[in-house]
C-alpha positions as CSV (number, residue, x, y, z in Angstrom):
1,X,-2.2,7.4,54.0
2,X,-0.3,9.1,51.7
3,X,2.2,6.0,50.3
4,X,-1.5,4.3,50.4
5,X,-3.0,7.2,47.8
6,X,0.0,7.1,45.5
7,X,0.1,3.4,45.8
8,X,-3.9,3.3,44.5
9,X,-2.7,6.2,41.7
10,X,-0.1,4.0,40.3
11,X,-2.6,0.8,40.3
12,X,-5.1,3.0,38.4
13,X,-2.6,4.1,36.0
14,X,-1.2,0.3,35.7
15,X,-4.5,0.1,35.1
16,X,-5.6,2.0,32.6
17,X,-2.4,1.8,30.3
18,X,-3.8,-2.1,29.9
19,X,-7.4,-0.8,29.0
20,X,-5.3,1.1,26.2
21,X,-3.1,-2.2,24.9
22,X,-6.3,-4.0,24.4
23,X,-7.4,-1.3,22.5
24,X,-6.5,0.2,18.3
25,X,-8.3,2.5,16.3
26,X,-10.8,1.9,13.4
27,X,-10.2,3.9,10.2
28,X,-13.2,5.0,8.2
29,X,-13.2,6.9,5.1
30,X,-16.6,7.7,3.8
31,X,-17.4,8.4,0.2
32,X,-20.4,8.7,-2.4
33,X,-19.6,5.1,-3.4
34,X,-19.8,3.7,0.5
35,X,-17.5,3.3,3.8
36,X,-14.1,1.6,3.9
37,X,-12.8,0.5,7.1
38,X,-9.2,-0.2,7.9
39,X,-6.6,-0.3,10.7
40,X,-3.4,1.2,10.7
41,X,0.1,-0.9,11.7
42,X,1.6,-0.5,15.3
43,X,5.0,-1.0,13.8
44,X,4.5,2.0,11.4
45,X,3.9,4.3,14.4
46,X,4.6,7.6,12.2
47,X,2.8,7.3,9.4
48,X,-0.1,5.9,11.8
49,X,0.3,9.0,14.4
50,X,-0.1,11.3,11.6
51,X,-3.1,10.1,9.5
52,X,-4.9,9.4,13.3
53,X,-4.2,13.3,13.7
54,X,-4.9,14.6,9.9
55,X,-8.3,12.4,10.7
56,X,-9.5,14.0,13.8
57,X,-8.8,17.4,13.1
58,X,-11.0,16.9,10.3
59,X,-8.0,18.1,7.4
60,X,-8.9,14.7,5.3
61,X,-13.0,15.5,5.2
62,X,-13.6,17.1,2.0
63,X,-10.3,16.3,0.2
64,X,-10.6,14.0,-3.1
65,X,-9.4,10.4,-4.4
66,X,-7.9,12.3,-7.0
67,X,-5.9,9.8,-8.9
68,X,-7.3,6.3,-10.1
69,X,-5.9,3.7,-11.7
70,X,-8.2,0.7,-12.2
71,X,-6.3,-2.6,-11.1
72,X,-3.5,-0.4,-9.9
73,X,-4.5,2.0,-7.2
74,X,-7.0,4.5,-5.9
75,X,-4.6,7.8,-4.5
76,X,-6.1,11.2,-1.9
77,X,-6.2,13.0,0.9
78,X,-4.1,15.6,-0.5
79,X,-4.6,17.8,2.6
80,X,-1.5,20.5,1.7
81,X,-3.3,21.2,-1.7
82,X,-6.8,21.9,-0.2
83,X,-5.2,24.4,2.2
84,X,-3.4,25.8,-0.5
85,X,0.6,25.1,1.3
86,X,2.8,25.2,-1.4
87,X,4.1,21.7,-3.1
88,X,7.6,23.0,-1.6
89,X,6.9,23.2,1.9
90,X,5.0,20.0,1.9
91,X,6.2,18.0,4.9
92,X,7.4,14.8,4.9
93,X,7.9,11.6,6.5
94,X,10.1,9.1,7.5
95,X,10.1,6.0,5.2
96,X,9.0,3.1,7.5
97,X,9.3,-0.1,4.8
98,X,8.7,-3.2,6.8
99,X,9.0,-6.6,4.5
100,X,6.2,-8.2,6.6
101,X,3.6,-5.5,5.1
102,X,2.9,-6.0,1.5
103,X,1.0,-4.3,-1.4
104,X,-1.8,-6.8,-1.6
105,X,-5.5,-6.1,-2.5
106,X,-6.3,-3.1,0.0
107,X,-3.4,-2.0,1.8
108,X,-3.0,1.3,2.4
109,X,0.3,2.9,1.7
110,X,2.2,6.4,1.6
111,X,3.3,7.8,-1.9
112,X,6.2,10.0,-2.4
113,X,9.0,11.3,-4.7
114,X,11.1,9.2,-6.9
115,X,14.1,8.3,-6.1
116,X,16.4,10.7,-7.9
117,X,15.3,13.7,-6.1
118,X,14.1,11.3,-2.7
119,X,16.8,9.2,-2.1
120,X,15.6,8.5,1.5
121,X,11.9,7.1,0.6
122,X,10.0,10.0,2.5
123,X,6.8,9.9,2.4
124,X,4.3,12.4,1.5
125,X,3.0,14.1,4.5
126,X,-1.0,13.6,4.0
127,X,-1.9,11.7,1.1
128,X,-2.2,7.7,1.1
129,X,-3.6,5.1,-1.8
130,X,-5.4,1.8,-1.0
131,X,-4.0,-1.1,-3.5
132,X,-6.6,-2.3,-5.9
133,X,-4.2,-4.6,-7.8
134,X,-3.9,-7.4,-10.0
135,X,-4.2,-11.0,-10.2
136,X,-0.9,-12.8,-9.8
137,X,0.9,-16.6,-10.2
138,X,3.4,-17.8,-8.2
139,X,6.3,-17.4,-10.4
140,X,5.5,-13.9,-11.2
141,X,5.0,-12.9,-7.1
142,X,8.3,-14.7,-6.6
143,X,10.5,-12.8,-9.3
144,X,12.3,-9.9,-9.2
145,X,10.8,-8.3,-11.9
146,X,13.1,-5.1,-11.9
147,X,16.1,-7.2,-11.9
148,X,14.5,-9.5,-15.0
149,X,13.9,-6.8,-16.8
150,X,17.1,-5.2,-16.5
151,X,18.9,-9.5,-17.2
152,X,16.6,-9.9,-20.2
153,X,18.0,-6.6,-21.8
154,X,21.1,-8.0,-21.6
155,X,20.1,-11.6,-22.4
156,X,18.1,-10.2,-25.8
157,X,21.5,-8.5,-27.0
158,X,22.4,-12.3,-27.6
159,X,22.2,-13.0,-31.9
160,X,20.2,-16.0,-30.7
161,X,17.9,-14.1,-28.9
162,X,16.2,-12.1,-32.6
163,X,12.9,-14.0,-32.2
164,X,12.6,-12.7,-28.3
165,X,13.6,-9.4,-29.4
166,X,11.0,-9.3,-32.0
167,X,8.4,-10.9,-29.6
168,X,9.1,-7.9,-27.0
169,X,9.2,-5.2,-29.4
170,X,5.8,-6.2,-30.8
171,X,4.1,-6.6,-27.4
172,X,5.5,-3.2,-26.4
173,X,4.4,-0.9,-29.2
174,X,0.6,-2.2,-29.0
175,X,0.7,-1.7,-25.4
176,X,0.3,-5.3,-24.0
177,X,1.8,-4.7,-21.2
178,X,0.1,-7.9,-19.2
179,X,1.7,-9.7,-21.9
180,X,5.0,-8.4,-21.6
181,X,5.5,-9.1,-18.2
182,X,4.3,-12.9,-18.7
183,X,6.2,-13.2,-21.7
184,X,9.7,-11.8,-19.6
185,X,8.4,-14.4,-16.3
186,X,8.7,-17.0,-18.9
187,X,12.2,-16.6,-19.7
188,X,13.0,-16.0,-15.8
189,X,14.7,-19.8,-15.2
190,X,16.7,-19.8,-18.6
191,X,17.9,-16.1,-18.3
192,X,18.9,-17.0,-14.3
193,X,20.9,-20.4,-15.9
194,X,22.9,-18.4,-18.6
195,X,23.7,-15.3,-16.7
196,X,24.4,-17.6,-14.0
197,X,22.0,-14.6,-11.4
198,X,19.3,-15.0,-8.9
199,X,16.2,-13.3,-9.8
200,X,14.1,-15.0,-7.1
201,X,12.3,-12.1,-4.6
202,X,11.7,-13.7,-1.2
203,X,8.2,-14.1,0.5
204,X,6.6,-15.8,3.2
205,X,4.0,-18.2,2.1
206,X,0.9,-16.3,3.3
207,X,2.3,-13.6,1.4
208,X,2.3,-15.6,-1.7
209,X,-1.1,-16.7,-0.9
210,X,-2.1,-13.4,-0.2
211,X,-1.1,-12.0,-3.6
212,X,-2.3,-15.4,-5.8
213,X,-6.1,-15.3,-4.0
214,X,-6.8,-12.2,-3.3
215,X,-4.0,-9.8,-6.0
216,X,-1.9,-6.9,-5.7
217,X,0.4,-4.6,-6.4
218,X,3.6,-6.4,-5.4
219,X,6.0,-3.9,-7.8
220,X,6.2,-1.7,-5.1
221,X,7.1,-3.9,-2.2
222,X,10.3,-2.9,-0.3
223,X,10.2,0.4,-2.4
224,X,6.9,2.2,-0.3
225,X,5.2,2.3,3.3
226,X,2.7,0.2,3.5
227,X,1.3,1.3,7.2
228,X,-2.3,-0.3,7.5
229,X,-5.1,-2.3,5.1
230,X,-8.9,-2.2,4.4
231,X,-10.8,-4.3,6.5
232,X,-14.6,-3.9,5.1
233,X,-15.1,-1.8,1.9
234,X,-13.3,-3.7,-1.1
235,X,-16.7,-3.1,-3.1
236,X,-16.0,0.8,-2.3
237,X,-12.4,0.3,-3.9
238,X,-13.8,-1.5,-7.2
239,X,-16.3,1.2,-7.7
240,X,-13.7,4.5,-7.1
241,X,-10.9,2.1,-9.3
242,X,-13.7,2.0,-12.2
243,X,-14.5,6.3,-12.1
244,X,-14.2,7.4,-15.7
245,X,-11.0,9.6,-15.6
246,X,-9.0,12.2,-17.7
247,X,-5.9,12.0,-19.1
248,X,-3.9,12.8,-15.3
249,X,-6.4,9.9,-13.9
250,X,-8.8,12.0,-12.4
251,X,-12.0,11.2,-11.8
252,X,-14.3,13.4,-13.8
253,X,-17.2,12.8,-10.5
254,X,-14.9,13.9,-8.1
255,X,-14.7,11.5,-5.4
256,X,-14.6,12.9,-1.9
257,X,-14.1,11.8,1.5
258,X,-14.6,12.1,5.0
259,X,-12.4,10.6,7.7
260,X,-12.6,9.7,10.7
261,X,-11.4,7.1,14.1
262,X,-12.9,5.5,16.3
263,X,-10.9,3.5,19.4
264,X,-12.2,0.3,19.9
265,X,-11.2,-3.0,22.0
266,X,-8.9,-5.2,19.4
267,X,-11.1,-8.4,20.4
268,X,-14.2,-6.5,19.0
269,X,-11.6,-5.8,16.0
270,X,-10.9,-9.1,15.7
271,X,-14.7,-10.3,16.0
272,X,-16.0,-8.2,13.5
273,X,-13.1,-8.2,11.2
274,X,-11.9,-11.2,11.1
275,X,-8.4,-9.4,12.1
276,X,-5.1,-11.1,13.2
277,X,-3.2,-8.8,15.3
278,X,0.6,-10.1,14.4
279,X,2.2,-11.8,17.4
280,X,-0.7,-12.4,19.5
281,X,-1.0,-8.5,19.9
């Protein structure tokens, strides 16, 4: 009877550890504006353990989307702030960088320190931005852009190269920054022939889709966490990214928030999202 018992245990808890597979949580962050729903990536299991946690002990609910940068990014849930911890005991996370997530039109990523005094990529421990982005071509998704601008430097220090220099200068002190960047994609192929480098940044082609249809922020691919994405809600992100702000980006409304999850069966995910789980997951 016994062997029977622990047999019957085991199949219960073979069981129920399948129930859990078919199962993910839903994200939701509530604001004046509306609800945004997201999911959170399995192969980013800290950063996902921790904002699940931060969200049901209720440490999000009341904290801000306190910086905003139309067709850039929409930045909170700076939990440490609200309960006054000091910026220097902020914790941390390990930097999880996967090149299959990237920063397209609502993903959700971790911001951090810069490099000089984070060399490791930690994340910050509570606060997250969802990507509002930027339309992009091809060319400019495919190029390294740091890289070019670091060649084109070099390329404009040519004497043949006075009208290009004049061309950048100009476009830099009146701030057309768009421009800039098209103008230095431009000169991508003939900088890459005479330097005799590859500028090229590799991407799968639903990634390349992903960034020309829908935009992005593809600058800070392979350089932050991207850990889950916005499933329902991109109105929410258009009307937070266009808050009249201050000169630090702030909203002058603040914008609040209120977090929470909910577990759910992936097929309902899938249903009502229309969500691919990678893999077959």
């Amino acid at each position: 009877m016994k062997r029977y018992l622990i047999f019957l245990f085991i199949l219960s808890g073979m069981a129920l550890g399948g129930c859990d597979s078919d199962q993910d949580y839903l994200i939701r962050i509530e604001t004046r504006h509306g609800e945004m729903v997201g999911i959170l990536y399995d192969d980013t299991p800290i950063h996902k353990k921790n904002f699940i946690e931060l969200a049901q002990s209720g440490r999000f609910d009341s904290t801000e989307f306190q910086r905003v940068m139309k067709g850039f990014m929409i930045q909170g849930g700076d939990v440490f702030t609200k309960e006054n911890l000091p910026p220097q005991e902020w914790p941390t996370l390990e930097q999880e960088i996967r090149t299959n997530h990237i920063h397209k039109r609502g993903a959700m990523g971790a911001p951090r320190q810069p490099d000089p005094v984070n060399p490791r990529k930690e994340s910050n421990g509570s606060q997250f931005y969802i990507v509002d982005g930027r339309d992009y071509t091809e060319l400019e998704v495919t190029t390294d852009t740091q890289a070019l601008q670091k060649a084109i430097l070099k390329y404009m220090e040519l004497g043949s190269q006075a009208q290009l220099r004049s061309e950048y200068s100009r476009l830099y002190e009146e701030g057309k920054f768009d421009s800039l960047t098209a103008l230095v994609v431009s000169k991508r192929e003939e900088i890459e022939s005479f330097l005799n480098v590859n500028l090229s940044k590799d991407y799968t082609k639903e990634q390349i889709k992903d960034y020309t249809t829908m935009g992005g922020s593809a600058h800070l691919d392979r350089e932050y966490t991207v850990f889950g994405e916005i499933l329902s809600g991109f109105e929410v992100i258009d009307q937070i990214a266009s808050e009249s702000v201050n000169s630090n980006n702030r909203p002058f409304d603040p914008v609040y928030m209120k977090v929470s999850v909910e577990k759910v069966s992936k097929k309902k995910i899938q249903q009502d999202y229309n969500y691919t789980y990678p893999d077959g997951n």
